[in-house]
Backbone as CSV, one residue per row, in Angstrom:
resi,resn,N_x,N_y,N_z,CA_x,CA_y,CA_z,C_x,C_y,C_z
1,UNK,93.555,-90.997,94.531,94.052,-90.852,93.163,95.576,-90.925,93.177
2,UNK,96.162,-91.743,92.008,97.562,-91.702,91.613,98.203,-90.404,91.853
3,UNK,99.359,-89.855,92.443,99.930,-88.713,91.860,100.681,-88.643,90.620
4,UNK,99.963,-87.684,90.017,100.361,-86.982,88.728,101.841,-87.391,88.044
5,UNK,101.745,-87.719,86.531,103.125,-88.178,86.211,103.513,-86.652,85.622
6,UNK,104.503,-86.578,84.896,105.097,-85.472,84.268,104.623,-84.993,83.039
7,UNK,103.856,-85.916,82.284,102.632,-85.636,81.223,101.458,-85.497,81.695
8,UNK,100.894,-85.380,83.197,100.186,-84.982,83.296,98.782,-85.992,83.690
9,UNK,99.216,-87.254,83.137,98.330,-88.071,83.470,98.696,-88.862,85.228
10,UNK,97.576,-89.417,85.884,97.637,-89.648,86.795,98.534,-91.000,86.562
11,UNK,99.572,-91.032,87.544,100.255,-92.523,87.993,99.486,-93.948,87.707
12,UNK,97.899,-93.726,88.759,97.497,-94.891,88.341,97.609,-95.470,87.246
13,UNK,97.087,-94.664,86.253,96.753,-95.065,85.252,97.666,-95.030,84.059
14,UNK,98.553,-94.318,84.259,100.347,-94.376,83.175,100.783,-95.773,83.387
15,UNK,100.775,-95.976,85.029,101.154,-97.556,85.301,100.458,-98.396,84.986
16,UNK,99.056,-98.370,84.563,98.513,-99.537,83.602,97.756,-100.078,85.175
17,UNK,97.297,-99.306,86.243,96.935,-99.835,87.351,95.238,-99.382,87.206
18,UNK,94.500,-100.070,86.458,92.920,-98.746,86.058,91.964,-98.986,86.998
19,UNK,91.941,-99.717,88.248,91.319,-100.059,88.755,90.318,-101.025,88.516
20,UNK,89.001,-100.648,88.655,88.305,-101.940,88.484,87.313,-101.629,86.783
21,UNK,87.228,-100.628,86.319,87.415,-99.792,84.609,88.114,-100.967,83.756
22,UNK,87.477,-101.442,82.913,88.130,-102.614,81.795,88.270,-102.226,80.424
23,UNK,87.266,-100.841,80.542,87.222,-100.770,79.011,86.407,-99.549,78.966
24,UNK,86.688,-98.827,78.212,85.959,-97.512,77.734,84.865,-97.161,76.565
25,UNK,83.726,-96.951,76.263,83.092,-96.704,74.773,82.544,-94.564,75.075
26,UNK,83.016,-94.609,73.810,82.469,-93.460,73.579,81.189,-92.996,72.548
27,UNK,80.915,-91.575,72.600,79.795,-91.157,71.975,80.692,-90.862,70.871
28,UNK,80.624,-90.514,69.636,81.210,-89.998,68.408,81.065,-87.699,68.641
29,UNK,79.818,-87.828,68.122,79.499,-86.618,67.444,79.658,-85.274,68.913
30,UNK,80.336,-84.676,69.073,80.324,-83.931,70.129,80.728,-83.949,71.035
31,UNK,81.387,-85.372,70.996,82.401,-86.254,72.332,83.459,-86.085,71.782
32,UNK,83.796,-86.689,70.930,85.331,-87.266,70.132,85.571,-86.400,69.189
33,UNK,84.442,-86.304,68.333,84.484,-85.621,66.925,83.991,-83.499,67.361
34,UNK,84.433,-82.471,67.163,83.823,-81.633,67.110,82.712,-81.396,65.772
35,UNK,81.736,-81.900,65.864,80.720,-82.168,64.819,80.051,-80.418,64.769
36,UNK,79.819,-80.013,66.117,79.428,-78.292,65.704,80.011,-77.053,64.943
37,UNK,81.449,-77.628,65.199,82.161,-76.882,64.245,82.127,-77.369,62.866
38,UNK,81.974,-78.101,63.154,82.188,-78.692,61.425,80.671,-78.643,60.725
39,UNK,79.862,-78.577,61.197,78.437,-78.375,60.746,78.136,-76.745,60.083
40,UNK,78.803,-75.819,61.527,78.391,-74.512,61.375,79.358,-73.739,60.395
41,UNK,80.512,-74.511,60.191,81.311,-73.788,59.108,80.973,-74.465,57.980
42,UNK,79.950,-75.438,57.516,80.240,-75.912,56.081,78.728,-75.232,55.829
43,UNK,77.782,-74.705,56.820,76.779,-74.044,56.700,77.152,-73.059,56.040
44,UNK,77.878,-72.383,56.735,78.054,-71.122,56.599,78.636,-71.331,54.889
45,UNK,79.691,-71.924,54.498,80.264,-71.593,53.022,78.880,-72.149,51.739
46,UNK,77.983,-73.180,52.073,77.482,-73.542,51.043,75.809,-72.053,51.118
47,UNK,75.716,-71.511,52.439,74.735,-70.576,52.354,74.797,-69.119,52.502
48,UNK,76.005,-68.778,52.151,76.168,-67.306,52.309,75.579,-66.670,50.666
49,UNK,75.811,-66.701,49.613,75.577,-66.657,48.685,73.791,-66.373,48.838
50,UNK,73.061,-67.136,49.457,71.710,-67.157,50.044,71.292,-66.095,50.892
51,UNK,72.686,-65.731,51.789,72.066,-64.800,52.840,72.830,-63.735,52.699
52,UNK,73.217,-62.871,51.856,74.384,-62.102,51.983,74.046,-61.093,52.512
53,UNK,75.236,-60.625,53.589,74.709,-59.587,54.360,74.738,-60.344,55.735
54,UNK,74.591,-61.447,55.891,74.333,-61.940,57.382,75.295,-61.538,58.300
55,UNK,75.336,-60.758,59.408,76.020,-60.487,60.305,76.472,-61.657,61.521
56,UNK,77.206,-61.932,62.078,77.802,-62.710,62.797,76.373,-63.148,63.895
57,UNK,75.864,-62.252,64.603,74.728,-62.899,64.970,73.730,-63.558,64.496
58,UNK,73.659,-63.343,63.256,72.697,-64.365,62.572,73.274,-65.544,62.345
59,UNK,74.580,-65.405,61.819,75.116,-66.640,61.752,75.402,-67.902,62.707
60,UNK,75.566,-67.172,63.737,74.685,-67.658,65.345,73.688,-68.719,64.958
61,UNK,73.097,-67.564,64.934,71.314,-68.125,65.468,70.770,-69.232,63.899
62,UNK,71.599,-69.059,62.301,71.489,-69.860,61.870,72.454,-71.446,62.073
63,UNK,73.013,-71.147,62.882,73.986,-72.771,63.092,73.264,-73.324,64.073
64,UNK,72.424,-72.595,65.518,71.121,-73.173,66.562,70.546,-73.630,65.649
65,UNK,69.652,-73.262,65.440,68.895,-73.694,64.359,69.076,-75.436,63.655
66,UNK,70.343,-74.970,62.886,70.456,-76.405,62.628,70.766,-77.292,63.138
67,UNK,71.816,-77.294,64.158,71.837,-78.042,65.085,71.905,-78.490,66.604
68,UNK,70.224,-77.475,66.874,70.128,-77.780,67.973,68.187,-77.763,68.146
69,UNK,67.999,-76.753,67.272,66.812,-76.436,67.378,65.933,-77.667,66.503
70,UNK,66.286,-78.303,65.767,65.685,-78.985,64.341,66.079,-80.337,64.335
71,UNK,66.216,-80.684,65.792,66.539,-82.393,66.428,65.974,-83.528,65.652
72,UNK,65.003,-82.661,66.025,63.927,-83.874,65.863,63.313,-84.025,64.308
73,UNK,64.033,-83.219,63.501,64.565,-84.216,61.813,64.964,-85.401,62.181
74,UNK,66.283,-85.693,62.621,67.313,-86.484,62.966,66.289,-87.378,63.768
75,UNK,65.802,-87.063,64.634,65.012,-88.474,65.593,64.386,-89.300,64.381
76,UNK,63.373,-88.353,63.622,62.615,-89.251,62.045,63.427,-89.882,61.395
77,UNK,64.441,-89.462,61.411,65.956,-90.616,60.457,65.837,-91.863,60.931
78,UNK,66.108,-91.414,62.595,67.041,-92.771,63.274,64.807,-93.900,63.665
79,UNK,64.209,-93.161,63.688,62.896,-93.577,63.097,63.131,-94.141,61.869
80,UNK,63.109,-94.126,61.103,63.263,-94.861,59.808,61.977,-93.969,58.657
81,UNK,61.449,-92.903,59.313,60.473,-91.967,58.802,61.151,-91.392,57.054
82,UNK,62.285,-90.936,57.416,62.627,-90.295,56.355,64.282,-90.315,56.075
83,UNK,65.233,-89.785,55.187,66.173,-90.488,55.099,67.316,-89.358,55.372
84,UNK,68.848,-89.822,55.280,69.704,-88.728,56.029,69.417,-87.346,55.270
85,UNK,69.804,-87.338,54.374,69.684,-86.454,53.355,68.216,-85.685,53.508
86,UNK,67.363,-86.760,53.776,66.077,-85.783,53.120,66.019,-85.107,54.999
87,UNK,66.420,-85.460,56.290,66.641,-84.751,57.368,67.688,-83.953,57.132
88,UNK,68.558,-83.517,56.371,69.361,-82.616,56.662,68.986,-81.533,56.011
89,UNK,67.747,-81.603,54.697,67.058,-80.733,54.167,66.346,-80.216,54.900
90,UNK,65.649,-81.016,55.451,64.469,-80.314,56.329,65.103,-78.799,57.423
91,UNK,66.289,-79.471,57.893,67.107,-78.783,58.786,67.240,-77.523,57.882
92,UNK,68.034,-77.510,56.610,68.472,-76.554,56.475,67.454,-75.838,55.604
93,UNK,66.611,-76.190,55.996,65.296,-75.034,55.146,64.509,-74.843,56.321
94,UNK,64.848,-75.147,57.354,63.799,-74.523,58.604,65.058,-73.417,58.932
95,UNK,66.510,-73.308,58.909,67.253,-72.419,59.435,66.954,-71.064,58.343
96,UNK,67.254,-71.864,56.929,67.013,-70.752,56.038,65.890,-69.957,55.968
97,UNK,64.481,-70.595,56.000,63.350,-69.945,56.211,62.840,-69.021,57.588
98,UNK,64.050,-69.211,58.683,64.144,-68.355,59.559,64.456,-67.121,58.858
99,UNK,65.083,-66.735,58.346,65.591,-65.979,57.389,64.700,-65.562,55.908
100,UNK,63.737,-66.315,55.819,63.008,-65.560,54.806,63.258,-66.131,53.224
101,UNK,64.183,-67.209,53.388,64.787,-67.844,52.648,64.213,-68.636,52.164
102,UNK,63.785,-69.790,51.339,63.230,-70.895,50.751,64.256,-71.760,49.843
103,UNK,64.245,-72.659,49.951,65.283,-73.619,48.726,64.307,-74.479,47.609
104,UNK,64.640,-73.888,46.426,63.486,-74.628,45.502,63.676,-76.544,45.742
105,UNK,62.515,-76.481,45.335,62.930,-78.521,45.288,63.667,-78.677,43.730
106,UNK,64.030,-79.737,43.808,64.882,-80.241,42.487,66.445,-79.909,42.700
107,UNK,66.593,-79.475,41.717,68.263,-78.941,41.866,69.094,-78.429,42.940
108,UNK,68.022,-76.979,42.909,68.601,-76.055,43.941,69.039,-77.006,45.310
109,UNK,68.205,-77.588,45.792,67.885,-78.426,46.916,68.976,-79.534,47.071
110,UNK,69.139,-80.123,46.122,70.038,-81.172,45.697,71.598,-80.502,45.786
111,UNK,71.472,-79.438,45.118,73.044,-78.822,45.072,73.519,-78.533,46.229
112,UNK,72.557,-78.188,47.113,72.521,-77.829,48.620,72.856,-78.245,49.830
113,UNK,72.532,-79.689,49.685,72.679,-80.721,50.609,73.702,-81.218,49.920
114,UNK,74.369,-81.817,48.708,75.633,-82.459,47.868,76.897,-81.128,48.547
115,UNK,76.216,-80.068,48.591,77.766,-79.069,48.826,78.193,-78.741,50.226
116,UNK,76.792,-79.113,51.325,77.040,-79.480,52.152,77.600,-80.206,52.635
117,UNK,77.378,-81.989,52.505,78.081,-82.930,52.551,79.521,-83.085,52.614
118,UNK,79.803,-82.219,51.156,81.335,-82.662,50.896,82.128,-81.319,51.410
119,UNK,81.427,-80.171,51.946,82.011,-79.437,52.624,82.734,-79.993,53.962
120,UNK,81.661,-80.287,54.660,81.008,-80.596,55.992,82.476,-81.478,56.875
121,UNK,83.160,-82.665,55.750,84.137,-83.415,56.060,85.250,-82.862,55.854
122,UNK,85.216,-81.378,55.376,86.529,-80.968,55.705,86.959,-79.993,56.645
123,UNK,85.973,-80.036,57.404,85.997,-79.031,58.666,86.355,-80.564,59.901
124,UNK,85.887,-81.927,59.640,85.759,-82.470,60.733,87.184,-82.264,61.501
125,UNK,87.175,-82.575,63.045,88.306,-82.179,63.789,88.186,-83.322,65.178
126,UNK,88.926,-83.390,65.645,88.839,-84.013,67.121,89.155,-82.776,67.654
127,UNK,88.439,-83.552,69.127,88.834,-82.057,70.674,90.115,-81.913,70.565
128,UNK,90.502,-81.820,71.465,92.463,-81.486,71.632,92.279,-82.647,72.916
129,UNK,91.284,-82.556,73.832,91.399,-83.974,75.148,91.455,-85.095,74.039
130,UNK,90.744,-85.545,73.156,91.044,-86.756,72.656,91.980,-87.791,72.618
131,UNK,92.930,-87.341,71.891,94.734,-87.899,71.886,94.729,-88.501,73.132
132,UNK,95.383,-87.398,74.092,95.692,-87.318,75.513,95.070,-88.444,76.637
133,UNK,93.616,-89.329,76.358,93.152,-89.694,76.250,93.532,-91.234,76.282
134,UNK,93.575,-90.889,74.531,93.264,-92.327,74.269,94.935,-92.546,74.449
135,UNK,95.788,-92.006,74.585,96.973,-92.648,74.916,97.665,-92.845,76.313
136,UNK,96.845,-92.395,76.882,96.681,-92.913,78.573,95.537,-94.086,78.306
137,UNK,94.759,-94.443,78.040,93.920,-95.531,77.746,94.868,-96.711,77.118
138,UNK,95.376,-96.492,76.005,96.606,-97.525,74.950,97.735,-98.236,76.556
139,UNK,98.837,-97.316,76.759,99.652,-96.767,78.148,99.046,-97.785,78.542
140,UNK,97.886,-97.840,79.387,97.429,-98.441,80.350,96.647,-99.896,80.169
141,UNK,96.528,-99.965,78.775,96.229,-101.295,78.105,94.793,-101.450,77.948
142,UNK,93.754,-100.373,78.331,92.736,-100.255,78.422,92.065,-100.328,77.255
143,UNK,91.012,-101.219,76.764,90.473,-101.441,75.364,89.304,-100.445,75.453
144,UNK,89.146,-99.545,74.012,88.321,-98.691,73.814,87.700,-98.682,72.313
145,UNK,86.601,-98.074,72.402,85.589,-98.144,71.508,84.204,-96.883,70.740
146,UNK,83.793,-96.899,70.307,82.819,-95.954,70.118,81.445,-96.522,69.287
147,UNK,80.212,-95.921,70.176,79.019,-96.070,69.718,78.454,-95.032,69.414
148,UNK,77.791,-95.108,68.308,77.122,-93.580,67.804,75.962,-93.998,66.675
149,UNK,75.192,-93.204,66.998,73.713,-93.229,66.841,73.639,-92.824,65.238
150,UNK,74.006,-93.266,64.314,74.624,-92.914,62.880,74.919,-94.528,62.309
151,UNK,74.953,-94.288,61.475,75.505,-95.755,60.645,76.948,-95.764,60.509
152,UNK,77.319,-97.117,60.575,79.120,-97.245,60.892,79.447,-97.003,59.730
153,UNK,79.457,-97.042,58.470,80.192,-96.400,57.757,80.841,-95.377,57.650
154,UNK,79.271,-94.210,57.851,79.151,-92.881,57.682,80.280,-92.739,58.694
155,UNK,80.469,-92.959,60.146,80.849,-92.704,61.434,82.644,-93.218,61.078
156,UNK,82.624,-93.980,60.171,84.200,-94.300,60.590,84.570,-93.553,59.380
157,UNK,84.464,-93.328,58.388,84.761,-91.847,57.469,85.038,-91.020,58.382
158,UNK,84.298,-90.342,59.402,84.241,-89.268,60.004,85.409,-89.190,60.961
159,UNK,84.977,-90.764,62.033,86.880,-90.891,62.776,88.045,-91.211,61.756
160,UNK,88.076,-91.024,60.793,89.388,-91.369,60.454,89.768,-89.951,60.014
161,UNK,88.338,-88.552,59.061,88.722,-87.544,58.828,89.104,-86.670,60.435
162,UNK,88.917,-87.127,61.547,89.023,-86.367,62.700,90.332,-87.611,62.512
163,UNK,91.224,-88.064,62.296,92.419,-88.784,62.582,92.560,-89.863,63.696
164,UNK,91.552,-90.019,63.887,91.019,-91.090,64.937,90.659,-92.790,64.288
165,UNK,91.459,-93.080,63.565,91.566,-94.315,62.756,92.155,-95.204,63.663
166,UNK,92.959,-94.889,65.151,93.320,-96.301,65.794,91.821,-96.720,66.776
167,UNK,90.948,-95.850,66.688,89.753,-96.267,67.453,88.966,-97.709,66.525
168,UNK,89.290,-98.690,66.534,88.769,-99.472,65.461,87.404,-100.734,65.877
169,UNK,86.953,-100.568,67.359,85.543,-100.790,67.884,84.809,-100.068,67.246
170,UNK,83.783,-100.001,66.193,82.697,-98.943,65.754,81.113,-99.484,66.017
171,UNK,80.644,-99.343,66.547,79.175,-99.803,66.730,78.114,-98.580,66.397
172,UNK,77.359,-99.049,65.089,76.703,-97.915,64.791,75.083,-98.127,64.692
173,UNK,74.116,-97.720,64.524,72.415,-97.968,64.094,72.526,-99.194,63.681
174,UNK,73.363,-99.210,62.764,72.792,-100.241,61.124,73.705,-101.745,62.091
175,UNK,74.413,-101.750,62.912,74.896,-102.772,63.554,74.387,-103.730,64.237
176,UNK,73.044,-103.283,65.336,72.731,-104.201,65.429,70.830,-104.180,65.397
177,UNK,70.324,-102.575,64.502,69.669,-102.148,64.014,68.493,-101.531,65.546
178,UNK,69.416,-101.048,66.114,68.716,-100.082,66.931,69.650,-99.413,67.194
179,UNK,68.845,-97.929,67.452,70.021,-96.673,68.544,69.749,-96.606,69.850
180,UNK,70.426,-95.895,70.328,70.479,-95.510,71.608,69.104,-94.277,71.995
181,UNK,68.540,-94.723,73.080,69.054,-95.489,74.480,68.436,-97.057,74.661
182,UNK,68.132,-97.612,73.458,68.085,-99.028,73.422,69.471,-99.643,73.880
183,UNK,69.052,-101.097,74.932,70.232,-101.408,75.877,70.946,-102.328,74.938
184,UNK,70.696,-102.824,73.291,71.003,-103.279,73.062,72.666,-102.653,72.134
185,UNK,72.514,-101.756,72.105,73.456,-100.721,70.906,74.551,-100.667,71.929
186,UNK,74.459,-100.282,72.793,75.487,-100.520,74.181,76.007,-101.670,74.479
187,UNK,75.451,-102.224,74.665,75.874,-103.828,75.311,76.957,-104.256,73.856
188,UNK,76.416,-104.181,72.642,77.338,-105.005,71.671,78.322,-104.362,72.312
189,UNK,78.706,-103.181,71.765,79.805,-102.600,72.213,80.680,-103.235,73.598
190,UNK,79.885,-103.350,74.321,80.893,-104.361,75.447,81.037,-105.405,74.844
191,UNK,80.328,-105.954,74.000,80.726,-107.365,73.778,82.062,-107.295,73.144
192,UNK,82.063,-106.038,71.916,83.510,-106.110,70.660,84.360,-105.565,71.774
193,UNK,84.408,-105.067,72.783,85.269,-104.795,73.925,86.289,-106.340,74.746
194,UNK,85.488,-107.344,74.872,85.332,-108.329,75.726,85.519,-108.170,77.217
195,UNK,84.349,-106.868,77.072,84.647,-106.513,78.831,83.225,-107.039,79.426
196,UNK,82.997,-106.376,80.874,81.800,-106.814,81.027,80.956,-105.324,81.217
197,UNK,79.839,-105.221,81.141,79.143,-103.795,80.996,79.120,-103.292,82.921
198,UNK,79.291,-103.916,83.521,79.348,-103.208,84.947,80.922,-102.864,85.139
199,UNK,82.006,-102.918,84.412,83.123,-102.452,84.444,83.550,-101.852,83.227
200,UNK,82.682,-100.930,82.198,82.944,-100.639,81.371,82.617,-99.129,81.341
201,UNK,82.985,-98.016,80.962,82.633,-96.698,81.001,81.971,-96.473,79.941
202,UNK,80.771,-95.409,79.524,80.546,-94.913,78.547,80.243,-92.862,79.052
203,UNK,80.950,-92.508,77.638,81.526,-91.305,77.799,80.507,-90.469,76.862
204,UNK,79.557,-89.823,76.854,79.118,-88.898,75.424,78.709,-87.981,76.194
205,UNK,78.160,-86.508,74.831,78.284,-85.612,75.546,76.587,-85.313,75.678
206,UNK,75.216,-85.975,75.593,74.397,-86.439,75.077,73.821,-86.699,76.995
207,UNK,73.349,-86.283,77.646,72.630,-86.586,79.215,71.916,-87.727,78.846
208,UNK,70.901,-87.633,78.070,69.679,-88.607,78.275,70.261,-89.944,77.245
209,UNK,70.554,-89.673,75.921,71.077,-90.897,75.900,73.029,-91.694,75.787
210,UNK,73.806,-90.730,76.236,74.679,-91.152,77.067,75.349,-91.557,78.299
211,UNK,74.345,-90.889,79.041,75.205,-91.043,79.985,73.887,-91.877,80.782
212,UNK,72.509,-91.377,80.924,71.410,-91.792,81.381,70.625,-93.341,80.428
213,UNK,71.167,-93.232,79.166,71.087,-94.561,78.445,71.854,-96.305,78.739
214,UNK,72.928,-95.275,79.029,74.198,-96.321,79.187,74.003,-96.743,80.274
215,UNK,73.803,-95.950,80.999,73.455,-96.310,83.018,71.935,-97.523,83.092
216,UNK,71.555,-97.160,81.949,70.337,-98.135,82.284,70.800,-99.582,81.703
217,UNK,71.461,-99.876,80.844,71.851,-100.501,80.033,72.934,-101.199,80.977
218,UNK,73.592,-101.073,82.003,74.137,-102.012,82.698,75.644,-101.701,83.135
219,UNK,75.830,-100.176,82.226,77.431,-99.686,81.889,77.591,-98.463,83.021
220,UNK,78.271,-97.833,83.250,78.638,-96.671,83.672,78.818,-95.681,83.387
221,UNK,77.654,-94.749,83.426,77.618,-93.633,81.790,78.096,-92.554,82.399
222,UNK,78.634,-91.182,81.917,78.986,-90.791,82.358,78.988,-89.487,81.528
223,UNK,78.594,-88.551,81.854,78.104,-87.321,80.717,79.298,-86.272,80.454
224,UNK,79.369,-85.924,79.326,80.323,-85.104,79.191,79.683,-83.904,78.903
225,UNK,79.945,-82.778,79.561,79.061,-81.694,80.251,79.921,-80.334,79.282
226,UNK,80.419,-80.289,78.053,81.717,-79.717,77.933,80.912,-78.125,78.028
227,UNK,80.215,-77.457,77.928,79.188,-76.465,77.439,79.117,-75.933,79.334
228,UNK,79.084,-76.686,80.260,78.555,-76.355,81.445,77.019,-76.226,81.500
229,UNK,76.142,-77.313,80.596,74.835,-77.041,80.864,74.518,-77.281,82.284
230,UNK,73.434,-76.812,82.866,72.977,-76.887,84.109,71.611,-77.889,83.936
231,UNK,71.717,-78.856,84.450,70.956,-79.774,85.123,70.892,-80.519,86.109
232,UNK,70.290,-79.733,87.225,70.278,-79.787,88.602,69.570,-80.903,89.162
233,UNK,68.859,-81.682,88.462,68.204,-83.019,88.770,69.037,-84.158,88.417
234,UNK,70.253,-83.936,87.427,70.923,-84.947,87.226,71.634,-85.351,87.969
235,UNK,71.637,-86.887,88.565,72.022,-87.159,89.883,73.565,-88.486,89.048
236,UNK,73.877,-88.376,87.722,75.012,-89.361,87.713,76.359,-88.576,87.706
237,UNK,77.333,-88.908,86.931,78.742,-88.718,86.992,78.352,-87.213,85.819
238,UNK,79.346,-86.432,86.139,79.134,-85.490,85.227,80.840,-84.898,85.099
239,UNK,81.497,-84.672,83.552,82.662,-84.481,83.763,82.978,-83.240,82.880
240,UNK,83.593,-82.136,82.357,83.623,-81.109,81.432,84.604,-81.105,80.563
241,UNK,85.747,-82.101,80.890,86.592,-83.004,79.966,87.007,-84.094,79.699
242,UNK,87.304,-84.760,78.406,87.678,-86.032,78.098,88.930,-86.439,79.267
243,UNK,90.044,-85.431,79.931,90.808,-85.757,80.483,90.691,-85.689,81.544
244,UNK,88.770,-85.570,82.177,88.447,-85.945,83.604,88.300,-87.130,83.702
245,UNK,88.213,-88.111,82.491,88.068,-89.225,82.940,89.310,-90.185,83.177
246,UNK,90.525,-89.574,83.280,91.664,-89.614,83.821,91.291,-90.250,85.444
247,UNK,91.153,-89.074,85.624,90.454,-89.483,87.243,89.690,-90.198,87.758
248,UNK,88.730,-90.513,86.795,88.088,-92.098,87.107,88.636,-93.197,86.964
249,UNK,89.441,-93.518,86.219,90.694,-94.489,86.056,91.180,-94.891,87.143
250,UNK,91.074,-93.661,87.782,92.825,-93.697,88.815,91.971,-93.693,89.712
């Protein structure tokens, strides 16, 4: 490895030296974007009124809930089963009904998910590795990108409210009408890169379909572990910050 410049980034890669790395794609939601924070605080303002009284541990165990426990809404989306909206209901009436809670259909329901929504984008945020990042990536001339399992619209609203508007590769569902870990949602992405997928990194924070998707797909996936989950069978690259992949560079 390069020795260290005075910002901190490795030599190699300040000097624009990236080795045999052509190009970078990332995951959006949990990689780039802090999407949990921004989920569990717009929860919290559009459903307190609902739960009053909730003590900090519940408020816990209602943000699991929505987004971690109640996935597989979201899988029926990217299925084509049912639609964003009507999965983010489902979500938030399986957290609420943990709670004893119910949301009438019609209005109530409607007001629910609408106050969510427009909450939701004003919590969005990037990590703090992000920047740091992508301007050792810029620095080094390295072309970068992002794929995310969401529709590109929705997704570039979101990087531009996280201030991430020079990321301007977006490859989303509706792009080339599959998600990930289909090898095809990946590969475009190398293509709007003009790299080749055996010298290209992909970064999310997602095991099975970032880092274990991408790897099948021809790229170099590479999991971003930020939580320290333990998975002891996982035999690829595993990193706990955006600015470990500094070190793969170099």
């Amino acid at each position: 490895m390069g020795a260290a410049t005075g910002t901190g980034i490795p030599a190699a890669v300040s000097d624009g030296v990236p080795g045999d790395v052509r190009g970078v794609l990332f995951d959006i939601d949990d990689t780039l974007v802090d999407l949990e924070f921004s989920m569990t605080s717009a929860l919290r303002d559009v459903s307190e009124h609902l739960l009053p009284g909730l003590d900090q541990a519940g408020w816990d165990k209602f943000g699991r809930i929505f987004t971690h426990e109640t996935t597989h809404f979201y899988d029926r989306y990217l299925a084509g089963q049912i639609t964003f909206n009507e999965q983010r209901l489902l979500r938030g009436r399986a957290a609420l009904g943990h709670f004893g809670v119910e949301l009438d259909d019609g209005e109530q329901a409607h007001h629910w998910v609408s106050s969510y929504a427009s909450r939701q984008h004003g919590y969005i945020r990037a990590f703090d590795d992000v920047t740091p990042l992508l301007d050792a990536l810029d620095s080094a001339g390295i072309p970068y990108g992002a794929v995310s399992n969401n529709v590109h619209d929705y997704q570039r609203i979101k990087l531009d409210a996280a201030g991430l508007e020079r990321i301007g590769i977006l490859i989303g569902t509706d792009t080339v009408g599959v998600a990930k870990p289909d090898p095809a949602i990946y590969l475009e992405g190398v293509r709007r890169l003009g790299t080749a997928a055996a010298d290209t990194l992909y970064v999310g924070d997602n095991r099975l379909l970032d880092a274990e998707g991408s790897t099948a797909a021809g790229l170099r996936g590479i999991w971003l572990n930020r939580g320290a989950e333990a998975a002891p069978d996982f035999q690829g690259r595993e990193i706990g910050s955006l600015l470990d992949v500094l070190a793969v560079l170099a």
